[in-house]
C-alpha positions, 0 to 999 in steps of 0.5 A, a space after each residue: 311548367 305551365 301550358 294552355 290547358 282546356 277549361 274541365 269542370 270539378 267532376 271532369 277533372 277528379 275523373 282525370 285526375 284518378 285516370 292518370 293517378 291509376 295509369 301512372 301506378 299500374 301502366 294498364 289502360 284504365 276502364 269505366 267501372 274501374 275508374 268509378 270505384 278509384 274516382 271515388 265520384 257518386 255517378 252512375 257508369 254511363 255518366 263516368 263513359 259520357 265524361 271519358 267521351 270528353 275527354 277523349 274528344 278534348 285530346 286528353 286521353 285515348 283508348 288503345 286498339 287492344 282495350 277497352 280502357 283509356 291511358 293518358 296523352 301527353 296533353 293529358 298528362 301535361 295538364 296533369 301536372 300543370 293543374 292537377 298534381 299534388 307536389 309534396 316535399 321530400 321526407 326529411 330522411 330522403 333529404 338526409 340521404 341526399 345530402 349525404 350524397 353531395 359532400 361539400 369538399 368535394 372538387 367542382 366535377 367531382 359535385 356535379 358527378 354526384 349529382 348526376 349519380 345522385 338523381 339516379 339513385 333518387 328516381 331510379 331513372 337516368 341523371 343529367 347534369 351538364 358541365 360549364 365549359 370553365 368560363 364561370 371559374 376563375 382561373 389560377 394559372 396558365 402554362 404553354 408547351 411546344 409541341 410540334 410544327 407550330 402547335 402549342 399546348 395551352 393548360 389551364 387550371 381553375 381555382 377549383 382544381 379544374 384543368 382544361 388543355 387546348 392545342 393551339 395551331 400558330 402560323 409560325 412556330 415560338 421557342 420556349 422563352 417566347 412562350 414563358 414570356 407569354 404565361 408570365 405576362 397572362 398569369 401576372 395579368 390575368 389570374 383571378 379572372 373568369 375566362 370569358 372576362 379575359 378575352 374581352 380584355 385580351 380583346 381591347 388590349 390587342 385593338 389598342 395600339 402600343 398597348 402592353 400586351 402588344 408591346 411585351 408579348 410580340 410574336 407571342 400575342 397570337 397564343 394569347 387570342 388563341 388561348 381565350 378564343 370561345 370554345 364549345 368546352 362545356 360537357 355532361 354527365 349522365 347515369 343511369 342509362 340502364 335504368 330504362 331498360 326494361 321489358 317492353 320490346 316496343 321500346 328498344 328502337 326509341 331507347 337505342 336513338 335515345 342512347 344514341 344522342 346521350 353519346 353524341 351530347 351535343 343535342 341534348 346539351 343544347 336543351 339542358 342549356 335552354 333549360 338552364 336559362 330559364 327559372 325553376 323546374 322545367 318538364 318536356 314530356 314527349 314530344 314536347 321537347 322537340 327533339 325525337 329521340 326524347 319521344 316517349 321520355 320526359 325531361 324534368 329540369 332545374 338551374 344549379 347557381 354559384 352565387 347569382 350566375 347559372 352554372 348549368 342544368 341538372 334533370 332527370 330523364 325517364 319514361 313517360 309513365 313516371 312518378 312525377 309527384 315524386 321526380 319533381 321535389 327530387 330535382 329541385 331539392 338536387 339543384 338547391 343543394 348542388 347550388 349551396 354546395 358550390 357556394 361555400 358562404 352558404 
């Protein structure tokens, strides 16, 4: 979470410090004499002005037109929670609740539903988890079905209860024999394996001349490639959209973008999955995130595991002005269960 913040001496700081501590709580620009009394510093007003002089020439905070007070930037809130937040870990009966709310024999999509539902119920903001695409579970069986004109249906079913279905455009049409043929040679062959696994043995054994693929599945090896193709399958779940709602008229036009892109996913799925691939809790607040509709919003986000391969990222999104002492330790504490939920050794 860490960025390149200015160098602030102690007192500049603890003015800070008690600045956002006050406007994350209240949402009300903050005043000099206000600020002296919460700062708790032995300083004269003209000193706590000079001090927010500074900072606001360092970028740190700013005054709205219509107050006197000054509310935090996002550079000041980022270093805010970089330097200056106080992280503490979550009451023993708010873990309870949690893991209550992620029971381990419940199906993989039905774990990462809860999740989802989980983050909003914790944080009373929005929950994001994104859905792998099926490569990371073995799969258990494949059927195919005729459909029409040269199309098939591909089903797929995962060990974890998983089913994925994928129609399939052939340049020439197979009878149902053919693609019998087909699903019992894939499922002798190549059940138990992950499906990116698959395809690069699908691969070699169609590069390989006289290989038994080739040889046993004739017309039928086009399904095959077809089958195991990379797709864009992966997905997310989101809840708690309504939990941004509120009664600020100013906001209306950036949530409305904002539910936009949860409907499009594509987007927002593209920076859970960089998330994802990185370690630990991730925050964007803002602009931070280089994605317009998150403006005024931030993103916090953590990997979930199976084992030692990142399934995903969960997070949540909320506005700005958001407790994060308190979303941060929600997050990780999310991502660690649903990764020991996933993984039954645990």
């Amino acid at each position: 979470m860490s960025g390149k913040n200015p160098h602030l001496d102690a007192r500049s700081r603890q003015l800070l410090r008690a600045l956002i501590t006050r406007y994350l709580e209240e949402g009300e620009p903050v005043g000099s004499r206000t600020l002296s009394r919460a700062s708790g510093l032995d300083v004269s007003p003209a000193t706590i002005r000079n001090i927010m002089s500074d900072l606001e020439e360092l970028g740190l905070i700013a005054s709205p037109h219509t107050s006197a007070g000054r509310v935090p930037t996002v550079q000041g809130l980022r270093l805010f929670v970089d330097s200056l937040l106080e992280i503490r870990p979550l009451p023993r009966g708010a873990v309870a609740q949690m893991e209550r709310g992620l029971p381990r024999e419940s199906s993989t999509r039905d774990l990462l539903g809860n999740a989802s539902s989980l983050l909003s119920a914790m944080t009373h903001f929005v929950g994001v988890v994104t859905v792998p695409g099926g490569t990371e579970t073995p799969l258990k069986q494949i059927e195919f079905v005729a459909l029409d004109a040269g199309r098939v249906l591909a089903i797929l079913v995962f060990a974890d209860g998983q089913v994925q279905n994928r129609v399939l455009s052939l340049r020439q049409k197979l009878d149902a024999r053919a693609l019998e043929q087909a699903s019992n040679f894939l499922n002798e062959h190549y059940a138990g394996l992950r499906l990116d696994e698959i395809r690069l043995r699908v691969l070699a054994e169609l590069r390989a001349a006289g290989s038994e693929l080739n040889r046993r599945l004739e017309a039928a090896v086009e399904v095959a490639a077809q089958t195991f193709a990379p797709k864009p399958e992966a997905d997310m779940l989101v809840s708690g959209q309504t939990n941004l709602m509120g009664d600020d008229a100013s906001q209306m036009d950036r949530l409305r973008e904002l539910f936009e892109a949860f409907q499009r996913k594509s987007d927002l799925l593209a920076l859970l999955e960089s998330c994802a691939r990185a370690p630990g809790v991730r925050l964007f607040i803002g602009e931070e995130a280089g994605f317009a509709p998150l403006e005024g919003f931030s993103l916090i986000s953590a990997p979930y595991h199976a084992g030692d391969r990142v399934l995903g990222a969960l997070g949540v999104i909320g506005p700005t002005r958001m407790a994060y002492d308190r979303v941060i330790p929600v997050v990780q504490a999310t991502a660690r269960m649903l990764s020991d939920a996933l993984n039954p050794g645990t």
